[in-house]
PDB file with SEQRES, HELIX, SHEET and CRYST1 records, atoms N, CA, C and O in Angstrom:
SEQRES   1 A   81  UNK UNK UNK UNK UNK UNK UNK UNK UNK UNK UNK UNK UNK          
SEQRES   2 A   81  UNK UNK UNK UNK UNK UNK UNK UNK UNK UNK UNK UNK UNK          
SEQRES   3 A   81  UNK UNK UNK UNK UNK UNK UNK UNK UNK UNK UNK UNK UNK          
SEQRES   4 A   81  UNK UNK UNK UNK UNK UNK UNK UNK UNK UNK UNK UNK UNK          
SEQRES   5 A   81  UNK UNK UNK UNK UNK UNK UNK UNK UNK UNK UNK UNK UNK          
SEQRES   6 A   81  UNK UNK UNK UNK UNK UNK UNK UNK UNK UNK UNK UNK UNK          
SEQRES   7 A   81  UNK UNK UNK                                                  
HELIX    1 AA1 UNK A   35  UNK A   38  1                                   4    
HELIX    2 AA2 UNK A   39  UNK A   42  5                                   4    
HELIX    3 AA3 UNK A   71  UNK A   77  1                                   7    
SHEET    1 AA1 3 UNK A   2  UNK A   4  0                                        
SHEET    2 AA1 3 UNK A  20  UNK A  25  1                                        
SHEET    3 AA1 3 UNK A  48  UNK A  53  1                                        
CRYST1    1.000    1.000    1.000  90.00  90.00  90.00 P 1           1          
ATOM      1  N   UNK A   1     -16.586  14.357  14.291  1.00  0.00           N  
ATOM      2  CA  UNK A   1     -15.664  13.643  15.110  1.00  0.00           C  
ATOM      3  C   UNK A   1     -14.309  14.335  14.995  1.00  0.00           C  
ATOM      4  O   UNK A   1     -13.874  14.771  13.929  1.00  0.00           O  
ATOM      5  N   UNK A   2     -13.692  14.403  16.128  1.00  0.00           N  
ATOM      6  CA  UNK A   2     -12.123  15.232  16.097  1.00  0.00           C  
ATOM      7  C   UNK A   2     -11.223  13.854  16.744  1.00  0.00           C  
ATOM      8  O   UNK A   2     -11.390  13.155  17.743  1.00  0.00           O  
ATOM      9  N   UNK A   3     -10.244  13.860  15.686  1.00  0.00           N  
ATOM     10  CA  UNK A   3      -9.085  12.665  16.633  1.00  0.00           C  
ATOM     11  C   UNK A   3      -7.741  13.556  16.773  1.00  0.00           C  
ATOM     12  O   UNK A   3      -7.250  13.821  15.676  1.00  0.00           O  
ATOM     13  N   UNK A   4      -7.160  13.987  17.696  1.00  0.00           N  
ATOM     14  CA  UNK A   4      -6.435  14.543  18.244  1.00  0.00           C  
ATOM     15  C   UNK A   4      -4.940  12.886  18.408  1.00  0.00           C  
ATOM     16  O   UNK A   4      -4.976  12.074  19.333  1.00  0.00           O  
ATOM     17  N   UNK A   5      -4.042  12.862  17.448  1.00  0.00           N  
ATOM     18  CA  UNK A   5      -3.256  11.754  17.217  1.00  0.00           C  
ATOM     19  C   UNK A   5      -4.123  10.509  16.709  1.00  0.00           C  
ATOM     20  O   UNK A   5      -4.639   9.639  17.411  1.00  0.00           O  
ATOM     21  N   UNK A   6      -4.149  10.601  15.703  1.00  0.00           N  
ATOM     22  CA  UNK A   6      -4.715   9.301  15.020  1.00  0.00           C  
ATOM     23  C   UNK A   6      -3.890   8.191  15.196  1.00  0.00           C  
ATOM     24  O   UNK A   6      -2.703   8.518  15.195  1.00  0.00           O  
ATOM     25  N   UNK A   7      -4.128   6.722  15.383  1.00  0.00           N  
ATOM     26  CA  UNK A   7      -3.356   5.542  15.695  1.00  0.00           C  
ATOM     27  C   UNK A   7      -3.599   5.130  14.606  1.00  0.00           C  
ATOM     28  O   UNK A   7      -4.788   4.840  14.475  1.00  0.00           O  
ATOM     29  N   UNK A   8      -2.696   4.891  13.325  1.00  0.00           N  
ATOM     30  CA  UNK A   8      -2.966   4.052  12.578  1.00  0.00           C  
ATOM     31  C   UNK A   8      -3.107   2.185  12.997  1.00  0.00           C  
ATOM     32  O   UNK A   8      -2.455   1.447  13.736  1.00  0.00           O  
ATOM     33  N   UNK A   9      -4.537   1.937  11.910  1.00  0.00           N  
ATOM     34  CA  UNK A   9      -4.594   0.723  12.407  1.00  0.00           C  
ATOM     35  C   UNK A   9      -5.492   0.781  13.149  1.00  0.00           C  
ATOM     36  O   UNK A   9      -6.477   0.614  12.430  1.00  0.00           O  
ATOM     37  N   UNK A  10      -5.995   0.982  14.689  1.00  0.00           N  
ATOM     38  CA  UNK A  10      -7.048   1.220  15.727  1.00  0.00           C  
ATOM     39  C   UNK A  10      -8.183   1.856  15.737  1.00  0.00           C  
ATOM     40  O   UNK A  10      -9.119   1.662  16.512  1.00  0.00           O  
ATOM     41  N   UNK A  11      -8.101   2.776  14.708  1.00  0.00           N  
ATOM     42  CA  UNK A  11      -9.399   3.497  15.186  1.00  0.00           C  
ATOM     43  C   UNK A  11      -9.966   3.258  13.628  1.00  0.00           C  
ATOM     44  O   UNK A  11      -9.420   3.418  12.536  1.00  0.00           O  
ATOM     45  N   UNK A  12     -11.285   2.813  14.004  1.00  0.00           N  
ATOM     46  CA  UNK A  12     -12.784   1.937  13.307  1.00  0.00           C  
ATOM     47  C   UNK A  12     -13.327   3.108  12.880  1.00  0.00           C  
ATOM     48  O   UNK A  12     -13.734   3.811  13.805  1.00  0.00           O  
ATOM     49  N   UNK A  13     -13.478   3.584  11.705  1.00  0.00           N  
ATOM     50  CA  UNK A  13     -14.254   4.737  10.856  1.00  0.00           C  
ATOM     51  C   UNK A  13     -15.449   3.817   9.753  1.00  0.00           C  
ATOM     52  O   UNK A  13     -16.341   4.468   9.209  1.00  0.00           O  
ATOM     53  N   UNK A  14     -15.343   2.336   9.522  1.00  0.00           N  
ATOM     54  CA  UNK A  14     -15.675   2.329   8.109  1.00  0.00           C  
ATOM     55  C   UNK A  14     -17.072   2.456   8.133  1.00  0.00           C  
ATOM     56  O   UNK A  14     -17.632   2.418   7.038  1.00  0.00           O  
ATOM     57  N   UNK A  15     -17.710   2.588   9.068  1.00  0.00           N  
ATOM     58  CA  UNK A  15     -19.680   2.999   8.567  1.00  0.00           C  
ATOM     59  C   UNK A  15     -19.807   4.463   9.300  1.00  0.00           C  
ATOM     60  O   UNK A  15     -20.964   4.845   9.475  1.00  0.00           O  
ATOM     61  N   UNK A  16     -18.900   5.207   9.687  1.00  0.00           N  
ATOM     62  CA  UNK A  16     -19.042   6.821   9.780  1.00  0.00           C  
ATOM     63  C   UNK A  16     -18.713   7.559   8.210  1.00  0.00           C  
ATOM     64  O   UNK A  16     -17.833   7.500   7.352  1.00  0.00           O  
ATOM     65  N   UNK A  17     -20.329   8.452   8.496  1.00  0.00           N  
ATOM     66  CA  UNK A  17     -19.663   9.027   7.064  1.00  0.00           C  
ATOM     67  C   UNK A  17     -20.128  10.006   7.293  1.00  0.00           C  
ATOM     68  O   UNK A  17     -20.813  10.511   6.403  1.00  0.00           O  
ATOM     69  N   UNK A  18     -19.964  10.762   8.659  1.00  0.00           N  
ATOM     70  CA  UNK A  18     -19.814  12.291   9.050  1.00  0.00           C  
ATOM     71  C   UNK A  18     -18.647  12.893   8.844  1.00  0.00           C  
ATOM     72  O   UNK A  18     -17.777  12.315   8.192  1.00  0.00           O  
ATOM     73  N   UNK A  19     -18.464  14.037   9.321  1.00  0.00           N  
ATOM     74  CA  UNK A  19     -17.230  14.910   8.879  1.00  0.00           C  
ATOM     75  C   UNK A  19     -16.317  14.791  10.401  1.00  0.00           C  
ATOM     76  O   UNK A  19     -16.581  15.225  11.522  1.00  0.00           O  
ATOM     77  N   UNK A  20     -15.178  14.028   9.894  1.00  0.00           N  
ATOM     78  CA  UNK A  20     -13.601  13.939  10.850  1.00  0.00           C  
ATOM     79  C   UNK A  20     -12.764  15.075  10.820  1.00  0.00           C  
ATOM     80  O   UNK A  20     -12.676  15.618   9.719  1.00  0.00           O  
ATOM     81  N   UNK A  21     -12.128  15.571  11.755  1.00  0.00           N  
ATOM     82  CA  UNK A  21     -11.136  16.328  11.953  1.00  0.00           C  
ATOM     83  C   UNK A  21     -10.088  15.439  12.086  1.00  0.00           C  
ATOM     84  O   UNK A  21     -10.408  14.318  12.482  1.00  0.00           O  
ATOM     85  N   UNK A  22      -8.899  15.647  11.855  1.00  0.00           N  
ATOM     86  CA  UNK A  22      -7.749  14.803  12.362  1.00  0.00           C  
ATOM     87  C   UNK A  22      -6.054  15.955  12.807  1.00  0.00           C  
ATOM     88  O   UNK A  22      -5.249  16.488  12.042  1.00  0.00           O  
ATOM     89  N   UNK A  23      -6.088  15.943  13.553  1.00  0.00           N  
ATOM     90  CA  UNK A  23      -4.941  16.523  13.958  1.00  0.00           C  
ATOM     91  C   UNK A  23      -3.911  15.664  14.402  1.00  0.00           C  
ATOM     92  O   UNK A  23      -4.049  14.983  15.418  1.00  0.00           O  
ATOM     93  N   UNK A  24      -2.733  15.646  13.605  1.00  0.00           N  
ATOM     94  CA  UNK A  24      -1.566  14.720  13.576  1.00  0.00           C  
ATOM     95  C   UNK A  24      -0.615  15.437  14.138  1.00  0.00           C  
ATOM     96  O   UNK A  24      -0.911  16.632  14.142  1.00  0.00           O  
ATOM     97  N   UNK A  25       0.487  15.178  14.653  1.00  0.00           N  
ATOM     98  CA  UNK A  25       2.174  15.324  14.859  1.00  0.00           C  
ATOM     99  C   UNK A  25       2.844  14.934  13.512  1.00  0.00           C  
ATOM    100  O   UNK A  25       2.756  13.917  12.823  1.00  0.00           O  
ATOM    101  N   UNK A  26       3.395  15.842  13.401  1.00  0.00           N  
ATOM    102  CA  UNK A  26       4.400  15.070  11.675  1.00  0.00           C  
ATOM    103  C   UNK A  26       5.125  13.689  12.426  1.00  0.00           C  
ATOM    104  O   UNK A  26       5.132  12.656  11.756  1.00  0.00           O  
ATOM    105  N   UNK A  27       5.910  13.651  14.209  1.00  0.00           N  
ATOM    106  CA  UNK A  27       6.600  13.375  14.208  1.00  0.00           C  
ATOM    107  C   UNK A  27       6.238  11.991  14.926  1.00  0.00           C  
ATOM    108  O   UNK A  27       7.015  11.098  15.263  1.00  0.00           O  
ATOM    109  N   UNK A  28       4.323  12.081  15.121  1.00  0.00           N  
ATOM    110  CA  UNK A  28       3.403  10.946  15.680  1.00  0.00           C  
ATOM    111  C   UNK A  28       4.504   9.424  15.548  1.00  0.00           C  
ATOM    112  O   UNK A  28       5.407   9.276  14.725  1.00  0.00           O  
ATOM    113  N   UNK A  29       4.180   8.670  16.369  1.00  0.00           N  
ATOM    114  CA  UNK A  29       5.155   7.370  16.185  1.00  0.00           C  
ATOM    115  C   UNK A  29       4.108   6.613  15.516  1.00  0.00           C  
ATOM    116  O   UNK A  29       4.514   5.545  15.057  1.00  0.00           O  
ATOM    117  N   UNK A  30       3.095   6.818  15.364  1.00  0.00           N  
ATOM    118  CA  UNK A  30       1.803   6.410  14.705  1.00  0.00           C  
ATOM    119  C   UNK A  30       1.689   6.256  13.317  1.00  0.00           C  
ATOM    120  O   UNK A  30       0.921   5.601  12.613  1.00  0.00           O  
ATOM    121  N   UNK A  31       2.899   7.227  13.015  1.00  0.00           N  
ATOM    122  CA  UNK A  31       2.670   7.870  11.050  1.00  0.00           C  
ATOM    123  C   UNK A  31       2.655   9.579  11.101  1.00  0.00           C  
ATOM    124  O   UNK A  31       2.860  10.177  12.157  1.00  0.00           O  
ATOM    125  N   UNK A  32       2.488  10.011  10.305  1.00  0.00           N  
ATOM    126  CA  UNK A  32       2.282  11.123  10.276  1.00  0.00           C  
ATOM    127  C   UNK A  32       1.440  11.265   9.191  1.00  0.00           C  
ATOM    128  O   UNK A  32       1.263  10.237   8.537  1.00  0.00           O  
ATOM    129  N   UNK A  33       0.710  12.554   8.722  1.00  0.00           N  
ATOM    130  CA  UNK A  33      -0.752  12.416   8.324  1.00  0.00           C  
ATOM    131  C   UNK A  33      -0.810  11.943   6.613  1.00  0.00           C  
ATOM    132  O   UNK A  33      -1.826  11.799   5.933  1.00  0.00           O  
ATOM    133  N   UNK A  34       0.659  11.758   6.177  1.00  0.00           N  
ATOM    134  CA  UNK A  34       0.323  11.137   4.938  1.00  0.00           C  
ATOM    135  C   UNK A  34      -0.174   9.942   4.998  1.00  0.00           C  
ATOM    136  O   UNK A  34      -1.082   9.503   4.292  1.00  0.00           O  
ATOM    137  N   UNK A  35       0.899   8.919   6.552  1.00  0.00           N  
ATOM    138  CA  UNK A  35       0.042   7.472   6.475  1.00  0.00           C  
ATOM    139  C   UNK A  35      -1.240   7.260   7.345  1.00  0.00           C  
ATOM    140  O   UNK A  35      -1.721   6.163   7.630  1.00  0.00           O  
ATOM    141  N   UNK A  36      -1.760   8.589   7.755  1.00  0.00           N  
ATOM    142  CA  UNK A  36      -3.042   8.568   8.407  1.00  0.00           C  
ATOM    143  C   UNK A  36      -4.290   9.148   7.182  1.00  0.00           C  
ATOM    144  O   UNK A  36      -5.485   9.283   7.447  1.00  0.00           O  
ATOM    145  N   UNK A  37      -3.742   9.388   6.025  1.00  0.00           N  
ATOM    146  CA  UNK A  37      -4.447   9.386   4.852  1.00  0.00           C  
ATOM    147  C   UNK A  37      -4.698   8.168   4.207  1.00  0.00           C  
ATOM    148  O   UNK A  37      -5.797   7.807   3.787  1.00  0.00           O  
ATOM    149  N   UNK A  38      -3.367   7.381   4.122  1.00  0.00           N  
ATOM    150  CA  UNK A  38      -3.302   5.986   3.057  1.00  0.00           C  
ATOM    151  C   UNK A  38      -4.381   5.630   4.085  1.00  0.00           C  
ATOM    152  O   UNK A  38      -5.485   5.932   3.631  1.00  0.00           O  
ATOM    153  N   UNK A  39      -4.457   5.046   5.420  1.00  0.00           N  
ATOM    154  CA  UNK A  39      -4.916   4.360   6.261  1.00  0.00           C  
ATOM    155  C   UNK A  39      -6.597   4.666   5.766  1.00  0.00           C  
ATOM    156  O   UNK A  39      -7.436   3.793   5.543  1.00  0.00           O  
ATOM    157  N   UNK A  40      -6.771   5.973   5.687  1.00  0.00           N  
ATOM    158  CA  UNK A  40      -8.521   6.441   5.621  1.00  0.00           C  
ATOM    159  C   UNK A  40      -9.152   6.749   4.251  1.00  0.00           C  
ATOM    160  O   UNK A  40     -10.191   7.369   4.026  1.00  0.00           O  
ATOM    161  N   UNK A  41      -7.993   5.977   3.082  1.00  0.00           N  
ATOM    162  CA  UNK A  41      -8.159   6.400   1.885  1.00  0.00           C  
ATOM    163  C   UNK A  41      -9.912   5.412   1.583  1.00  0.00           C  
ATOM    164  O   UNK A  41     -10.744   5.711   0.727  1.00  0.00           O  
ATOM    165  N   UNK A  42      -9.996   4.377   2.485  1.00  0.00           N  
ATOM    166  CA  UNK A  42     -11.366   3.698   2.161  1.00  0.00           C  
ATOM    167  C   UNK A  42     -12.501   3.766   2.984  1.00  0.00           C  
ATOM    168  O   UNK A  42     -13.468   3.005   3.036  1.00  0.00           O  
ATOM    169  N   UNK A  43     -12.180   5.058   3.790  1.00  0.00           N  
ATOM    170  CA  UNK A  43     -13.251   5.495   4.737  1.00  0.00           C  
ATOM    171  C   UNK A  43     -14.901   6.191   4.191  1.00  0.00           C  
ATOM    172  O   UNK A  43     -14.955   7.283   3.624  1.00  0.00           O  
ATOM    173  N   UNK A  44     -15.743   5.623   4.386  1.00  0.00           N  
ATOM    174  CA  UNK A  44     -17.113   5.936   3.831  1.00  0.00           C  
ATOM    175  C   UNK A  44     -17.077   7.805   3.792  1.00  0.00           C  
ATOM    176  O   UNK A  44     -17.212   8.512   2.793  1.00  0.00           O  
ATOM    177  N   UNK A  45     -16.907   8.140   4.878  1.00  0.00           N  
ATOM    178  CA  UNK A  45     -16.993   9.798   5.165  1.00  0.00           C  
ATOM    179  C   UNK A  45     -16.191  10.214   3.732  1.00  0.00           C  
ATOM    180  O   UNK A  45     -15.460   9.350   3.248  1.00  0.00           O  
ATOM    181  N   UNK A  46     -16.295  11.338   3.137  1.00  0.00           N  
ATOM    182  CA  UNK A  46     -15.771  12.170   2.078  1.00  0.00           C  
ATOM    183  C   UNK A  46     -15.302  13.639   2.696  1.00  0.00           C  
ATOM    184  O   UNK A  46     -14.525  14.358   2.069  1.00  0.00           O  
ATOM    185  N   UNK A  47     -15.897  14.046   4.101  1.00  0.00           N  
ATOM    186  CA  UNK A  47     -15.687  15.062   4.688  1.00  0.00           C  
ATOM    187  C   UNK A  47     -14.538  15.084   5.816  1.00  0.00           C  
ATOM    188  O   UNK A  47     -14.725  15.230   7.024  1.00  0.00           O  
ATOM    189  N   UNK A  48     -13.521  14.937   5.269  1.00  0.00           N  
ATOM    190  CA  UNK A  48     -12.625  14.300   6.108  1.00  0.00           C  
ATOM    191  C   UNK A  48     -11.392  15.861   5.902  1.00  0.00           C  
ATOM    192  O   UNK A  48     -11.065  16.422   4.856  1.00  0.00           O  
ATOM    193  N   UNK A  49     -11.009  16.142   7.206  1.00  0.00           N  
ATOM    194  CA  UNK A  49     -10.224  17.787   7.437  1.00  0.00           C  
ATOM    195  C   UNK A  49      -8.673  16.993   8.110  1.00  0.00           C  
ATOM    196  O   UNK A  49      -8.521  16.626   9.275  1.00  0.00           O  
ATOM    197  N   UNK A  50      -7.979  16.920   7.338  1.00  0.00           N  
ATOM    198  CA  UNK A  50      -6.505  16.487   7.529  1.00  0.00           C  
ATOM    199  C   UNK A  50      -5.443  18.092   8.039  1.00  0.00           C  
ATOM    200  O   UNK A  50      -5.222  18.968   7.202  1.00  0.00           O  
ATOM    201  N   UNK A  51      -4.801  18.216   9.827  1.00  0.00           N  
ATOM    202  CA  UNK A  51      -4.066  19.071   9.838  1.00  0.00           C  
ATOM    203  C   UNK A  51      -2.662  18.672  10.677  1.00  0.00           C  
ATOM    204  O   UNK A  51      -2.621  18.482  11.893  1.00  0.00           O  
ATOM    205  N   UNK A  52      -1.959  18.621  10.109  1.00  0.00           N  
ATOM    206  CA  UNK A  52      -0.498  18.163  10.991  1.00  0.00           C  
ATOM    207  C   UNK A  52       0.184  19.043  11.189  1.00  0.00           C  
ATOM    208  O   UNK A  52       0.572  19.720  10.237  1.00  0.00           O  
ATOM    209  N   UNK A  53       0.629  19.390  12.707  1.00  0.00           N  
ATOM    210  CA  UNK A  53       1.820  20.018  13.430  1.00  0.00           C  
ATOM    211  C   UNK A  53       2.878  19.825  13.226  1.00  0.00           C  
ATOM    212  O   UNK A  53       2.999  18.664  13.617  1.00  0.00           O  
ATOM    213  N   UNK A  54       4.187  20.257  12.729  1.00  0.00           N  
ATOM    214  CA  UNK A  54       5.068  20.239  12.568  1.00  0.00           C  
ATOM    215  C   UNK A  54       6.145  20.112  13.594  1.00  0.00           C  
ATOM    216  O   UNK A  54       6.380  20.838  14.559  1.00  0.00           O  
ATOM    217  N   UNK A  55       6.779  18.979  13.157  1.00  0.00           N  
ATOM    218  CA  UNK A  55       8.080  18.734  14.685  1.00  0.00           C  
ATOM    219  C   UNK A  55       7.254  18.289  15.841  1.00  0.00           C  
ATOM    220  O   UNK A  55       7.882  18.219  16.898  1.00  0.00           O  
ATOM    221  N   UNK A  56       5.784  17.921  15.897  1.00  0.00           N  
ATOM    222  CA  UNK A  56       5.109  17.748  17.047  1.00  0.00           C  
ATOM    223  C   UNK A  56       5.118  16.067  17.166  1.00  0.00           C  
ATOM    224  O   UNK A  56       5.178  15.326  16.185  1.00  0.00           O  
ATOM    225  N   UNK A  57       5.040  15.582  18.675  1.00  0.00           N  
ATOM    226  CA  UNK A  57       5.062  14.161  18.484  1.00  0.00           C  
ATOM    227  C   UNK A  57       3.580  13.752  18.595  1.00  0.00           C  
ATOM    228  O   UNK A  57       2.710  14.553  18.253  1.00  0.00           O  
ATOM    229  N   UNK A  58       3.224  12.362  19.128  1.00  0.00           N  
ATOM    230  CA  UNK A  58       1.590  12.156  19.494  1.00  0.00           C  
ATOM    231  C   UNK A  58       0.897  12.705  20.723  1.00  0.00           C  
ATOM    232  O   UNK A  58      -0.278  12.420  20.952  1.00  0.00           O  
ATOM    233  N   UNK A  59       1.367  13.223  21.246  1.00  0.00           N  
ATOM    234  CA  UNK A  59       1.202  14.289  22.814  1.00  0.00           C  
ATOM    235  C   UNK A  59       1.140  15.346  21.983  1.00  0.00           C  
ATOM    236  O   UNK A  59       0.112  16.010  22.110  1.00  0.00           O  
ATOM    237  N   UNK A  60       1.879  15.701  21.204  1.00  0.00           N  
ATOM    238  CA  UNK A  60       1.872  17.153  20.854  1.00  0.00           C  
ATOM    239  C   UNK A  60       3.082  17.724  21.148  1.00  0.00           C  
ATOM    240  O   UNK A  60       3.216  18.850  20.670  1.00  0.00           O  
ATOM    241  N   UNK A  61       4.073  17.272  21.830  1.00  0.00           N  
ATOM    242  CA  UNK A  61       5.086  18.111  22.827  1.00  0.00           C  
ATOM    243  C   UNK A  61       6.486  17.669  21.405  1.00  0.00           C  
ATOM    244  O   UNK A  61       6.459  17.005  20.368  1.00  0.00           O  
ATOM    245  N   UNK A  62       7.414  18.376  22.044  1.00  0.00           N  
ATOM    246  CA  UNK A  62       8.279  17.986  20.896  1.00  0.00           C  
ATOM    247  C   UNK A  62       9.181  16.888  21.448  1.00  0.00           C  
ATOM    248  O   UNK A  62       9.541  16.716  22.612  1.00  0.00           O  
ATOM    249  N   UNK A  63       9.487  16.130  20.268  1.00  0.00           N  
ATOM    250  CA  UNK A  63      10.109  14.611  20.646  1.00  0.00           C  
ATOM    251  C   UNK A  63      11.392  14.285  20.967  1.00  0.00           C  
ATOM    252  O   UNK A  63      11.890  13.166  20.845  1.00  0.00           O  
ATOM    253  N   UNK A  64      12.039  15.478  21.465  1.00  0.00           N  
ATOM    254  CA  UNK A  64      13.586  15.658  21.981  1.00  0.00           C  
ATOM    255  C   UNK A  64      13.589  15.442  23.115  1.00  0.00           C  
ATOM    256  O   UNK A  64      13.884  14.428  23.748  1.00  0.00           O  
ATOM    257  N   UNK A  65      13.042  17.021  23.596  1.00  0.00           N  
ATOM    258  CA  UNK A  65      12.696  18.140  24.835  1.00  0.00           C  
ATOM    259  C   UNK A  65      11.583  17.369  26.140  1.00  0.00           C  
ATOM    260  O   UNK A  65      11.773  17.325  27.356  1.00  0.00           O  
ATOM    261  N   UNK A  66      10.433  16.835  25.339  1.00  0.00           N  
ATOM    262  CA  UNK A  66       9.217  16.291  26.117  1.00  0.00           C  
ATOM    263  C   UNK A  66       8.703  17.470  26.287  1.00  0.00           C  
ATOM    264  O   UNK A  66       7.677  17.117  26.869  1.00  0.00           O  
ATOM    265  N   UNK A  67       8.634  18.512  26.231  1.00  0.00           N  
ATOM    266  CA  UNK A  67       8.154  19.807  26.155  1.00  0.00           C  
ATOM    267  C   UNK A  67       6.816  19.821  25.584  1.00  0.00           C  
ATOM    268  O   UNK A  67       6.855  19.473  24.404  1.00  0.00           O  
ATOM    269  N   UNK A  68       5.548  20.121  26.031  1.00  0.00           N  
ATOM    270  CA  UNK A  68       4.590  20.595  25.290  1.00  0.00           C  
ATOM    271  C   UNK A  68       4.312  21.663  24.606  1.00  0.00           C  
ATOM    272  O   UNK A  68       3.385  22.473  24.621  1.00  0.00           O  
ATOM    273  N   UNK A  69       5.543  21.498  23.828  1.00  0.00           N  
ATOM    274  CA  UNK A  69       5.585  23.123  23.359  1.00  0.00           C  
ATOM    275  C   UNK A  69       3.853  23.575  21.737  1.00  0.00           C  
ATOM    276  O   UNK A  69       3.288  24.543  21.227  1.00  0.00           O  
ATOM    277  N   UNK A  70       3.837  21.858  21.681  1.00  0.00           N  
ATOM    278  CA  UNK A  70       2.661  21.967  20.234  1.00  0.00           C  
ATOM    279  C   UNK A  70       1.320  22.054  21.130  1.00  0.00           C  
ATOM    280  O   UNK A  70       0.351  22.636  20.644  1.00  0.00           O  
ATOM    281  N   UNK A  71       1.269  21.717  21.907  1.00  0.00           N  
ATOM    282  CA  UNK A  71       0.128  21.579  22.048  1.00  0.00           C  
ATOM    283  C   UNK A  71      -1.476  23.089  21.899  1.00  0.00           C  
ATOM    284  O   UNK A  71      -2.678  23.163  21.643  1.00  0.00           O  
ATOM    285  N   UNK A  72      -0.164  24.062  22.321  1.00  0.00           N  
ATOM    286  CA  UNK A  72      -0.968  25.350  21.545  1.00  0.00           C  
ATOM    287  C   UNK A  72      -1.407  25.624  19.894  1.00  0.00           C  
ATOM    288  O   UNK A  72      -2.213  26.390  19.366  1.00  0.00           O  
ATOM    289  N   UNK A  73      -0.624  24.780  19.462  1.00  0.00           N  
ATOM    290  CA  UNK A  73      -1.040  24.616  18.236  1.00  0.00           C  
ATOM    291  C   UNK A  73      -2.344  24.058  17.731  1.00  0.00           C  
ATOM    292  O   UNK A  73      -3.131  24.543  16.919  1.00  0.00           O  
ATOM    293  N   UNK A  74      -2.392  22.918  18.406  1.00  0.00           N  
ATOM    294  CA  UNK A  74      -3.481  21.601  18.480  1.00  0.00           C  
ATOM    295  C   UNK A  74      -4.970  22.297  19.002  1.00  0.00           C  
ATOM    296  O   UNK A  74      -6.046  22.018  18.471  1.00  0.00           O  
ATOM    297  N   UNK A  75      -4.812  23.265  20.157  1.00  0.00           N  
ATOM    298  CA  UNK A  75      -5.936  24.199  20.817  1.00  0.00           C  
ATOM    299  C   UNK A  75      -6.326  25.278  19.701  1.00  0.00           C  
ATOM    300  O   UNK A  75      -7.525  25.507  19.541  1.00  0.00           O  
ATOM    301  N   UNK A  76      -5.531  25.848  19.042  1.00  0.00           N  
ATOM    302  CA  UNK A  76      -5.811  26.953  17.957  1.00  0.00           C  
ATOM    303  C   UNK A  76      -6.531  26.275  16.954  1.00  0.00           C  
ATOM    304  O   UNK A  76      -7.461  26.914  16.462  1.00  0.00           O  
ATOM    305  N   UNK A  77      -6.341  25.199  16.556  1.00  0.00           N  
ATOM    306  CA  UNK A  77      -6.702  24.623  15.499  1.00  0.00           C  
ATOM    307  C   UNK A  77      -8.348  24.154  15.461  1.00  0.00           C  
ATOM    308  O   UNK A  77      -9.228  24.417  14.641  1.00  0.00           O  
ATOM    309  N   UNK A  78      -8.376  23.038  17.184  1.00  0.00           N  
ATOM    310  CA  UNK A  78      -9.365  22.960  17.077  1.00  0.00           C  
ATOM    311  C   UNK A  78     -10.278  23.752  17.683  1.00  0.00           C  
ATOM    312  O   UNK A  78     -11.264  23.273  18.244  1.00  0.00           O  
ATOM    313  N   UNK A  79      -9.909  25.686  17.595  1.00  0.00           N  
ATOM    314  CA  UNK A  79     -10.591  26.550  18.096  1.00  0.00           C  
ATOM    315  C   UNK A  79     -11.603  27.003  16.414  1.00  0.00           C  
ATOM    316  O   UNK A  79     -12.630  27.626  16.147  1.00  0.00           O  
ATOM    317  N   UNK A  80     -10.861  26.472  15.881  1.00  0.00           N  
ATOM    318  CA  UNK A  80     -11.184  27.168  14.258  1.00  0.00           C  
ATOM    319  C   UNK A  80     -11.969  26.132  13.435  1.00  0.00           C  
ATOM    320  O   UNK A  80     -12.397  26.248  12.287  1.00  0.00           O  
ATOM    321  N   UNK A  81     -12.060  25.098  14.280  1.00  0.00           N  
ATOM    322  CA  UNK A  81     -13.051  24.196  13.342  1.00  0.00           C  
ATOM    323  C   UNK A  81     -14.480  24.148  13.641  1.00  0.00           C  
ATOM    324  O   UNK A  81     -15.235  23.472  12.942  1.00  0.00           O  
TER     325      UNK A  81                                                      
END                                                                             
């Protein structure tokens, strides 16, 4: 499973215990991937791949500008998983 902006709170993991990708925005209004860790610290899965963009918001784009400037980031990443 790949979540591209995790919503803390919303999204239902607790009887998956396949391997998650998670690609965060540091700057997500959601949390950023430390509290998208606390959130999945009781998630059945153990195969769990935590990667956050830097300065990126939950679009990916940066949270000034509106610019999608991350979103190449987000494509590289999940080119490599």
């Amino acid at each position: 499973m790949i979540i591209l902006g995790y919503v803390t709170g919303d999204v239902r993991l607790e009887g998956f215990g396949g391997k998650i990708t998670i690609i965060q925005g540091e700057k997500d209004k959601f949390g950023d991937i430390d509290v998208v860790k606390k959130d999945l610290q009781d998630a059945v899965s153990r195969n769990i791949a935590y990667y956050q963009i830097p300065n990126a918001d939950h679009s990916f784009w940066d949270p000034v500008t509106k610019e999608p400037i991350y979103e190449k980031e987000a494509i590289a990443i999940l080119m490599a998983v």
